[in-house]
C-alpha positions in Angstrom: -95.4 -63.7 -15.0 -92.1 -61.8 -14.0 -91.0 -61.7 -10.4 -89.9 -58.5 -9.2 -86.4 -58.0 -6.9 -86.5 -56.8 -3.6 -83.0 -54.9 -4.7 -82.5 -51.7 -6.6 -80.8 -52.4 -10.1 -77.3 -50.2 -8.1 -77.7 -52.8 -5.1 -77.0 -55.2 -7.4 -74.3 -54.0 -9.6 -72.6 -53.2 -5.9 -72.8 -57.1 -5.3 -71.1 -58.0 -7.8 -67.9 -55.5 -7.8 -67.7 -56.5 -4.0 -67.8 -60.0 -4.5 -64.8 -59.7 -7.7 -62.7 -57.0 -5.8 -60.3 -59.8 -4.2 -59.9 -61.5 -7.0 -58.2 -58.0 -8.9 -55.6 -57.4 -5.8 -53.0 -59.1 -6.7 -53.1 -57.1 -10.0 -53.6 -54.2 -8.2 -50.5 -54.1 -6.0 -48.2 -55.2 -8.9 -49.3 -51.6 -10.3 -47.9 -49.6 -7.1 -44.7 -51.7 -7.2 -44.1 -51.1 -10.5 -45.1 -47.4 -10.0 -43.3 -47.1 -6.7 -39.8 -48.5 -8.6 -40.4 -46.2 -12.0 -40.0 -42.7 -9.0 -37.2 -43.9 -7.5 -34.5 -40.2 -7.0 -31.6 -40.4 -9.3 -28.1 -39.8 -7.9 -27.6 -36.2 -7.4 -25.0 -34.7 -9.5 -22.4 -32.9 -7.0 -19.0 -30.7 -8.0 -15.9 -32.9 -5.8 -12.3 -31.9 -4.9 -9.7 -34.1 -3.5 -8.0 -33.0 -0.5 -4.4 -32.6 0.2 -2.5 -31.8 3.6 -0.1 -29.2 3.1 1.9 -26.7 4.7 -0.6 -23.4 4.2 0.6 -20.2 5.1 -2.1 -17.2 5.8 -2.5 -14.5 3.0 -3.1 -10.8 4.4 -3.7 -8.2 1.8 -3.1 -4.5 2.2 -3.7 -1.4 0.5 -1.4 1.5 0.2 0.3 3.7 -2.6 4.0 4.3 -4.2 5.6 7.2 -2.3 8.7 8.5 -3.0 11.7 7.2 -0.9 13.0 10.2 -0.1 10.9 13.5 -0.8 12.1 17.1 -0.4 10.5 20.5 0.3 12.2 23.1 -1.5 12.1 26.9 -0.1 13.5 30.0 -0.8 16.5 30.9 2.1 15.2 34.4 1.2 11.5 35.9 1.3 10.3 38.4 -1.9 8.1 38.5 -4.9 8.3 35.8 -7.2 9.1 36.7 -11.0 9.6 33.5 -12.4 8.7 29.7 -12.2 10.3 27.7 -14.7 9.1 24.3 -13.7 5.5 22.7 -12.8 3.8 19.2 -11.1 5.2 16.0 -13.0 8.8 17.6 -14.2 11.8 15.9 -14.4 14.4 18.4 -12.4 18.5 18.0 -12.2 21.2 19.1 -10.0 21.4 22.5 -10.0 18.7 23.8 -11.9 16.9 26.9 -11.5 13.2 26.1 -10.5 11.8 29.9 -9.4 13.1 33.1 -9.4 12.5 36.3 -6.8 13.1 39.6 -8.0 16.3 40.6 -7.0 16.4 44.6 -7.0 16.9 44.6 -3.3 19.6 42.4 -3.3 21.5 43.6 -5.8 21.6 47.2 -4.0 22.8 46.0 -1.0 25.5 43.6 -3.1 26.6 47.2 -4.3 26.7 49.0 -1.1 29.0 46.3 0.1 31.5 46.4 -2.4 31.4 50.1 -1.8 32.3 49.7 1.7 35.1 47.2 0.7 36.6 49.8 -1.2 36.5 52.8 1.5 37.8 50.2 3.6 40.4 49.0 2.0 41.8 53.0 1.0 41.7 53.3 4.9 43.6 50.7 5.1 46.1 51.8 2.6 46.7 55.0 4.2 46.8 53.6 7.6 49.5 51.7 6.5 51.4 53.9 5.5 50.6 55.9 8.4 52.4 53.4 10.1 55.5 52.8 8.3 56.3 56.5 8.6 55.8 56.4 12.3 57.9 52.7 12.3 60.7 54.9 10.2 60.5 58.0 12.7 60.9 56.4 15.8 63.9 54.2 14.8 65.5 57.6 14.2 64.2 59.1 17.0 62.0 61.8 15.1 58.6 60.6 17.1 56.9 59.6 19.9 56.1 56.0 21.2 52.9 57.0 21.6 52.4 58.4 18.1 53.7 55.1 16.8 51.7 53.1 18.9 48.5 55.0 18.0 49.2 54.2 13.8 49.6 50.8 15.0 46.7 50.8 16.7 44.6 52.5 13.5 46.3 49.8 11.1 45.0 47.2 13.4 41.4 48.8 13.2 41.3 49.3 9.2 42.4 45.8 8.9 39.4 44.7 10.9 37.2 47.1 8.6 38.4 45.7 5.8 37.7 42.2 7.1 34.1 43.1 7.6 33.9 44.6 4.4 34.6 41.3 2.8 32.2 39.5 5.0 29.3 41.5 4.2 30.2 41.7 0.7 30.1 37.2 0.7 26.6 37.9 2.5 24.8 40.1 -0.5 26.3 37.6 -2.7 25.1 35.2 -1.0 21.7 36.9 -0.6 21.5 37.3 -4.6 22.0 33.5 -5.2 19.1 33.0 -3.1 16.7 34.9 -5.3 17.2 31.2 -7.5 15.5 28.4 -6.3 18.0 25.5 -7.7 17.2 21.8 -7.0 19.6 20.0 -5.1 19.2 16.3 -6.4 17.7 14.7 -9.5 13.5 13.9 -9.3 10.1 14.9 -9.7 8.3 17.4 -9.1 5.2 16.0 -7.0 3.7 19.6 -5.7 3.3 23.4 -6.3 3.3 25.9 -3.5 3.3 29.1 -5.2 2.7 30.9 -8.4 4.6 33.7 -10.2 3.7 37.0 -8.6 3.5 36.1 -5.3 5.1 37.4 -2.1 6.4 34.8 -0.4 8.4 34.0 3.3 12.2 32.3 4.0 11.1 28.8 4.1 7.9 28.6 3.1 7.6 25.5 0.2 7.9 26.2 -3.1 8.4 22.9 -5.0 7.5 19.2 -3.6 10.3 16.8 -5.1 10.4 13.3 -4.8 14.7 12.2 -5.1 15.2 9.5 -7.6 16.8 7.3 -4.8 14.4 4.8 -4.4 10.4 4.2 -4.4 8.0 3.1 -1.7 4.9 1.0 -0.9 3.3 2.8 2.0 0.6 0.8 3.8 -1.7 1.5 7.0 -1.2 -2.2 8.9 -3.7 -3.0 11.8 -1.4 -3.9 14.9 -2.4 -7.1 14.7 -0.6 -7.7 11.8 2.6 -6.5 12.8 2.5 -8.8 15.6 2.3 -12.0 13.3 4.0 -10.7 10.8 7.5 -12.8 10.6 11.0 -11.1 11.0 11.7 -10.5 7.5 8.7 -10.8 5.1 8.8 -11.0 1.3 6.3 -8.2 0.0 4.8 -8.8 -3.2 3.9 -5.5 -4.8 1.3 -5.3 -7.3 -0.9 -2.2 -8.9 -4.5 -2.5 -8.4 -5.8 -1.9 -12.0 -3.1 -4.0 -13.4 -2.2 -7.1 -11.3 0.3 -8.2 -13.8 2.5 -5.7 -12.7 4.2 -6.5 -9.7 7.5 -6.0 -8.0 9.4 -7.4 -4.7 9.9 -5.3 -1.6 11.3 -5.9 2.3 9.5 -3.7 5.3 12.1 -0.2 5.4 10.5 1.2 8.1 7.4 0.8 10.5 6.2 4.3 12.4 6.6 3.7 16.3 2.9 5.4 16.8 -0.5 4.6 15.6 -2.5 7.1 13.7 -4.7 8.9 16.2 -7.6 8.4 14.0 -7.1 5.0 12.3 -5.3 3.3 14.9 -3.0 1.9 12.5 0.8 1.8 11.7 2.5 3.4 8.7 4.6 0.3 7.0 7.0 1.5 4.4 8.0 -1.3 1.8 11.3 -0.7 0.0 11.1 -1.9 -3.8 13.4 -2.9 -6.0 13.6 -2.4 -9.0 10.0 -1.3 -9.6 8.7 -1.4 -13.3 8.4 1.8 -14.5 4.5 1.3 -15.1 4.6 1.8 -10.7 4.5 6.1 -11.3 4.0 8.2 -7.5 0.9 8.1 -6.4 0.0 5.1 -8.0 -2.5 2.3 -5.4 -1.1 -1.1 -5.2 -1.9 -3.7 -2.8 0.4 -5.3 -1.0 0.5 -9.2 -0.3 1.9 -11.1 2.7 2.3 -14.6 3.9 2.1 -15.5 7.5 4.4 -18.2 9.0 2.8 -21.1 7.4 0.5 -23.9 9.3 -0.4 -27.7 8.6 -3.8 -27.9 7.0 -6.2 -28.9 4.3 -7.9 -25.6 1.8 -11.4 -26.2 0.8 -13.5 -24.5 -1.2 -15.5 -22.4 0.7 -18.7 -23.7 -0.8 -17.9 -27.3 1.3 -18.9 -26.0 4.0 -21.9 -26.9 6.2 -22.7 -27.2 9.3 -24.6 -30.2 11.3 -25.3 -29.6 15.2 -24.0 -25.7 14.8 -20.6 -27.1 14.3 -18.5 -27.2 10.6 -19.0 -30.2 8.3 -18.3 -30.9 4.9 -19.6 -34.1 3.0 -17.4 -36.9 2.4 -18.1 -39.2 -1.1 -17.3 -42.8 -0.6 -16.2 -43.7 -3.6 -17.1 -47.6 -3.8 -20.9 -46.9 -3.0 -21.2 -42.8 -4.4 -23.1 -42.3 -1.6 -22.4 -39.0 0.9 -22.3 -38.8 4.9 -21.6 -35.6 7.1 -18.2 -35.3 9.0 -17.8 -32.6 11.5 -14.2 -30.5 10.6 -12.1 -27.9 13.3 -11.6 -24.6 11.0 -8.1 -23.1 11.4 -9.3 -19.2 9.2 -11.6 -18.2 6.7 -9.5 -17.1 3.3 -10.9 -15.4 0.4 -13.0 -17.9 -1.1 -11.9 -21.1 0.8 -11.6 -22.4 4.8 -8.5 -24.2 5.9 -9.0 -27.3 7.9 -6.8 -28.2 10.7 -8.9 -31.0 12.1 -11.2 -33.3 10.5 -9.4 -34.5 7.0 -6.6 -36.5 6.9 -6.3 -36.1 3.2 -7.2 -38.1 0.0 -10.9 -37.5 1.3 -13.4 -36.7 -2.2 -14.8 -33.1 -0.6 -18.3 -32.3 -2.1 -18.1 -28.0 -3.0 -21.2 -27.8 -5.2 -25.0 -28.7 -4.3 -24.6 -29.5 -0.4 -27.6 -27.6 0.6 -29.7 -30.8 -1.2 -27.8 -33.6 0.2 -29.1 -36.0 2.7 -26.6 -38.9 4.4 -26.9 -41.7 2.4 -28.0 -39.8 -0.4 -26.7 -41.3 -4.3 -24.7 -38.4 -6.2 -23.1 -38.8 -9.7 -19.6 -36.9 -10.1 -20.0 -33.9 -12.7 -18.3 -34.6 -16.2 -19.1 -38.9 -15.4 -20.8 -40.6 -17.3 -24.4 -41.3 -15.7 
């Protein structure tokens, strides 16, 4: 007869794992070691440079334009009509060429009148000199009067000084008729139009813009600040902005006593020389300038961290490729890398790529190693 157990068959099963649980821990925690060393982190890869103390002068960068040296305004000395322009924007002009015309009726009446009243003059003249010699030959035979003589003396003295006006306003409406041409005065370019044919126009008022084939400028707007640091004599480097590969040396000509009332900066003109002949007026360039140069170390600007709000970079040791933080004293922030006045010594391996995942300590592989 079968004897039944106080337990329930699960009671009993229980029992048993309980009682051969120690005897699987060893087993057990071999499994988690072995699991534990299989997730170990790999070394992080990481971008390095090697830094090098040097003597590192600060970059400013401008923009301005080419400008003509020396640019005229050229005006009629005359006001009238215009009949004729003979040249337009972007011409090549010479010495002496005609560039507009005014119609020249009105002139050339009064250039007539004036040699009209040359002639009358001068026939006075003519018979006021003889006038005189009959009075001259009179009195020295004792035909006439002193005063008679002295009063065709005094007549020859007064048709002279007709005559003499004559010829004065005659050089005047000859004058006045060369100023119905407009001529240029120097070689160049024509940079502007003021007026069309068929317009009337005043004495002075500008016809022609034209820049004098003497020599070409940079023209820049500089912040005062610059100027200040700027050194006695800087070397410009001159190059246009859609084509950096064209570029061209310059020294500061001339820097404008007064700041733009809007701007607040100062008009720098850079003499070139020899520009290529790719720089045309008008054309922007930028303008490139080192400061009086500093001791320091460039750095990516990707190095750059910060630990305790203060500027670190990471530091590889190279026996262990491990990292650690070192806190650095930035001199100025260049496009696209920091100089470091304080800090590096040089020789240090800089990390520039994948500091935001480093830890101290932390295991990196170099990119382009082998693992």
């Amino acid at each position: 007869m079968a004897v039944c157990s106080p337990y329930p068959k699960a009671w009993r099963v229980l029992a048993r794992t309980l009682i051969l649980l120690p005897a699987f821990a060893p087993l057990l925690a071999g499994c988690d070691k072995a699991e534990t060393e299989a997730k170990a982190p790999e070394p992080r890869p990481v971008r390095t440079v090697t830094t090098e103390k040097s003597e590192i002068g600060e970059l400013v960068v401008l923009t301005g334009q080419i400008q003509a040296e020396n640019e005229a305004a050229l005006a009629f000395r005359i006001g009238g009509r215009i009949i004729e322009r003979l040249v337009g924007v972007g011409d090549h002009v010479e010495p002496d060429q005609v560039l507009a015309k005014l119609d020249p009726q009105n002139e050339l009446n009064a250039l007539r009148s004036a040699r009209a009243a040359l002639s009358a003059a001068k026939a006075q003249l003519a018979q006021a000199r003889n006038t005189f010699k009959r009075q001259e030959t009179l009195l020295a035979r004792g035909f006439t009067t002193k005063v008679l003589f002295d009063q065709a003396q005094q007549e020859l003295r007064t048709t002279q000084s007709r005559v003499d006006d004559a010829k004065s306003q005659l050089e005047i409406a000859e004058d006045r008729v060369s100023y119905t041409q407009l001529k240029a005065n120097a070689a160049g370019t024509v940079t502007a139009r003021g007026a069309e044919s068929g317009e009337v126009v005043q004495a002075g008022q500008m016809i022609f813009q034209v820049a004098r084939k003497v020599g070409w400028d940079a023209v820049f707007d500089a912040p005062a600040q610059v100027i200040r640091s700027a050194p006695p004599d800087p070397k410009i480097i001159v190059a246009l902005t859609d084509d950096p590969s064209v570029t061209a040396t310059g020294r500061v000509r001339q820097v404008d006593p007064q700041a733009d009332p809007i701007t607040r900066t100062f008009k720098v003109r850079v003499s070139l020389s020899d520009p290529p002949s790719a720089m045309r007026l008008g054309a922007t360039v930028t303008g490139r300038m080192e400061l009086d140069s500093a001791a320091g170390i460039s750095v990516p600007a990707s190095a750059l961290t910060t630990i305790d709000r203060q500027p670190a970079v990471w530091i590889v040791d190279p026996s262990s490729l491990t990292v650690s933080l070192r806190n650095v004293e930035v001199l100025r922030f260049d496009p696209g890398s920091v100089v470091i006045s304080q800090g590096l010594d040089g020789g240090e391996i800089v990390v520039t790529a994948g500091v935001q995942a480093l830890h101290p300590g932390q295991k990196i592989r170099l990119i382009g190693s082998p693992s």
